[in-house]
C-alpha positions in Angstrom: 0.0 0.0 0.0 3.0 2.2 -0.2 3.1 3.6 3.3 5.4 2.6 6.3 5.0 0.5 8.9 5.1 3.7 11.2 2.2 4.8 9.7 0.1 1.4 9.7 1.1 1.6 13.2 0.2 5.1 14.3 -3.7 4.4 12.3 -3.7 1.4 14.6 -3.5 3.6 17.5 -5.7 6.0 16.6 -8.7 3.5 15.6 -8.1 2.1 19.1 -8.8 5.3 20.4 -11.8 5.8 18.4 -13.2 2.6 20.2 -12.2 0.0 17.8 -12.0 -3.5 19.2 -8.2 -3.6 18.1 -5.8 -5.8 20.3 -2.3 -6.3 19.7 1.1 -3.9 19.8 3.9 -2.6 17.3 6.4 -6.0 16.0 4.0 -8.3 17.3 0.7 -8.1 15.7 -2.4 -6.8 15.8 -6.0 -8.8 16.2 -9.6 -6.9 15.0 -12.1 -8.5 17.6 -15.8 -9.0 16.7 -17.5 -5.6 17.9 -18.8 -2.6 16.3 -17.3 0.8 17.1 -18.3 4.7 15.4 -15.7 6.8 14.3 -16.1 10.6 15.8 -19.5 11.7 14.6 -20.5 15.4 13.1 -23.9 16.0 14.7 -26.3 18.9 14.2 -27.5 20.3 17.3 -31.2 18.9 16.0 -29.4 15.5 15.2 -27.9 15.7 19.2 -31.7 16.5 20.5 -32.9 13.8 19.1 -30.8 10.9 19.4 -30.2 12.1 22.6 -34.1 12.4 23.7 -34.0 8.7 22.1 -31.5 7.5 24.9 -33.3 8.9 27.8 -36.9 6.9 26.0 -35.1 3.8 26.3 -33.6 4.5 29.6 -37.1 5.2 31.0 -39.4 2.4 29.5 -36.2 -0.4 28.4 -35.1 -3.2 30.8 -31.6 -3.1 32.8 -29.8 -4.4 30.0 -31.1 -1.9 27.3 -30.6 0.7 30.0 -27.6 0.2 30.7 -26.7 0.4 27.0 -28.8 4.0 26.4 -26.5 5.1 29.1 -22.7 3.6 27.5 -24.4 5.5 24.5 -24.8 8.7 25.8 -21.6 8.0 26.8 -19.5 7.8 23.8 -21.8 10.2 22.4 -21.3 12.7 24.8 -17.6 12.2 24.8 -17.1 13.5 21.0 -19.6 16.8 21.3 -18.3 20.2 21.3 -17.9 21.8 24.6 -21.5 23.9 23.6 -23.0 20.9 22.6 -22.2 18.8 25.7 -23.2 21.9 27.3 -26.7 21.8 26.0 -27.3 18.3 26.4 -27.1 18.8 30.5 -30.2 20.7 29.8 -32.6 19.3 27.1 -35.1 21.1 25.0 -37.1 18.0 25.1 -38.1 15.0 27.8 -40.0 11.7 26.9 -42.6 12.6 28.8 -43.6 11.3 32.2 -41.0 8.2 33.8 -42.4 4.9 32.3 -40.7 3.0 35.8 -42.9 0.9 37.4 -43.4 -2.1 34.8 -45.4 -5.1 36.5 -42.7 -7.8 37.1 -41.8 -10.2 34.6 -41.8 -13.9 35.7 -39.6 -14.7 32.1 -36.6 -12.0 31.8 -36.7 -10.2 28.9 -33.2 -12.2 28.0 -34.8 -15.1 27.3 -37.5 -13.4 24.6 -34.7 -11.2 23.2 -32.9 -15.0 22.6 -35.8 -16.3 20.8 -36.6 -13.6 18.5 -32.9 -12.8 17.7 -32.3 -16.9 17.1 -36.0 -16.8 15.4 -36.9 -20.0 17.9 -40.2 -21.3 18.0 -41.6 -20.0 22.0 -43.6 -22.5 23.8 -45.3 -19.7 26.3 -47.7 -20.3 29.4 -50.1 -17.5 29.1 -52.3 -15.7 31.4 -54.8 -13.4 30.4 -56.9 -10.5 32.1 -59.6 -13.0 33.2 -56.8 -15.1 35.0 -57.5 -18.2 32.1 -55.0 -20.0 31.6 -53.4 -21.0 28.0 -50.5 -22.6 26.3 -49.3 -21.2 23.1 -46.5 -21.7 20.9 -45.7 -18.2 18.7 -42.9 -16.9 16.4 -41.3 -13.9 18.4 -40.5 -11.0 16.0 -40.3 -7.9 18.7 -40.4 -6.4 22.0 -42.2 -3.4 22.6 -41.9 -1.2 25.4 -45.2 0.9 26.1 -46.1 3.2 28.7 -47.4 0.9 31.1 -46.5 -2.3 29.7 -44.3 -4.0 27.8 -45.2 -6.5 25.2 -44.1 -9.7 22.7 -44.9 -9.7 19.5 -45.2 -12.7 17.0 -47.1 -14.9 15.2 -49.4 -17.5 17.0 -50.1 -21.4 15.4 -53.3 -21.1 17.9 -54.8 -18.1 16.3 -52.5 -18.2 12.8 -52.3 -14.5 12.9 -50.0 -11.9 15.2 -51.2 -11.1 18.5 -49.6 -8.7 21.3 -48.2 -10.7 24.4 -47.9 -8.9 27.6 -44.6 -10.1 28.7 -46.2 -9.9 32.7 -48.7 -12.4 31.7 -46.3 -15.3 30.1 -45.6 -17.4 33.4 -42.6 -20.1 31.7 -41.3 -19.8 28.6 -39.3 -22.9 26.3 -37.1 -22.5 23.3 -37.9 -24.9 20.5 -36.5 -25.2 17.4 -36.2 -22.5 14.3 -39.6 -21.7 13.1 -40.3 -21.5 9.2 -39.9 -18.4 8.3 -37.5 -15.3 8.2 -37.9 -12.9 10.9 -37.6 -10.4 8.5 -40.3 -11.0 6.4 -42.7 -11.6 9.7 -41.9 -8.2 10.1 -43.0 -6.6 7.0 -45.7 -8.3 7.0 -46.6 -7.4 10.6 -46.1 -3.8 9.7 -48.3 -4.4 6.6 -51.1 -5.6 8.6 -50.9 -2.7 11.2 -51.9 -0.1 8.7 -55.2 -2.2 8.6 -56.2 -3.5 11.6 -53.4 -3.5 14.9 -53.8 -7.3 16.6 -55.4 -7.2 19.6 -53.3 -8.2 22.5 -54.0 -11.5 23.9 -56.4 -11.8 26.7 -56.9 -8.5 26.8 
């Protein structure tokens, strides 16, 4: 490539710096673990305000572990603003609104669902609705959604063959099964296809 080893070595460096998962020192070697990492960002102030109001959404109404990621975000983010920039972000022009705490308690953690849709698994669920009836389903997880007052699974259901709205507080077990047939993707457009029609009702509701 024409440029010397001094200089292969200094980029090393400075990726490293910029948060690159980059192991590894000068006459030795160097080793690119598996990781993403963003080089220093040029933000507008609106693009600050609203990845920023963004953050502090999910660190109201997300679990610990998507909290604790909102705030390692923030993080890094805040760490390449300008001094004005960091400046204004102490002191928002906008809020998400009133502090979604308080979620009922979830018998299955979040971790498991998250494994399932990621892994698109079949989920055998136990299921308890509003009326306290009880019923086993098995469903195709596509998403998690975190509401106001709730938080809810999304996928498609072989009881009902169509998507329905879980309410992760009502599914007492949960078991992983194998891959379902389908790509997650494609669950997903069609989900979002159907919702400009009719929204699925959640389950038991």
């Amino acid at each position: 490539m024409e440029v010397s080893e001094r200089t292969i070595y200094r980029d090393l460096s400075e990726l490293a710096a910029q948060g690159a998962p980059v192991e590894g020192e000068a006459g030795v070697g160097y080793v690119l673990r598996p990781g993403l990492f963003l080089p220093p960002l040029m933000l507008t102030e609106d693009e600050t305000e609203a990845v920023l109001l963004g953050l502090r959404y999910v660190d109201q109404r997300g679990d610990d572990i998507l909290a604790a990621a909102a705030e390692n975000a923030r993080a890094k983010i805040a760490a390449i603003l300008s001094p004005e920039m960091q400046a204004a972000a102490l002191t928002p022009m906008t809020v998400p609104g009133p502090d979604g705490h308080g979620f009922p308690e979830n018998k299955v953690p979040l971790n498991v669902l998250r494994s399932a849709i990621r892994t698109q698994k079949r989920l055998a669920i136990d299921y308890i609705d509003g009326a306290a009836r009880h019923t086993q389903r098995v469903i195709w997880p596509i998403q998690l959604g975190f509401m106001d007052n709730a938080r809810v699974l999304t996928g498609w259901c072989e009881l009902r063959q169509a998507f329905r709205f879980f309410r992760t507080d009502r599914i007492l077990s949960a078991e992983l099964h194998d891959r379902y047939p389908a790509r997650r993707a494609d669950l997903v457009r069609d989900f979002h296809a159907q919702l400009h029609d009719a929204p699925p009702p959640v389950e038991g509701s």
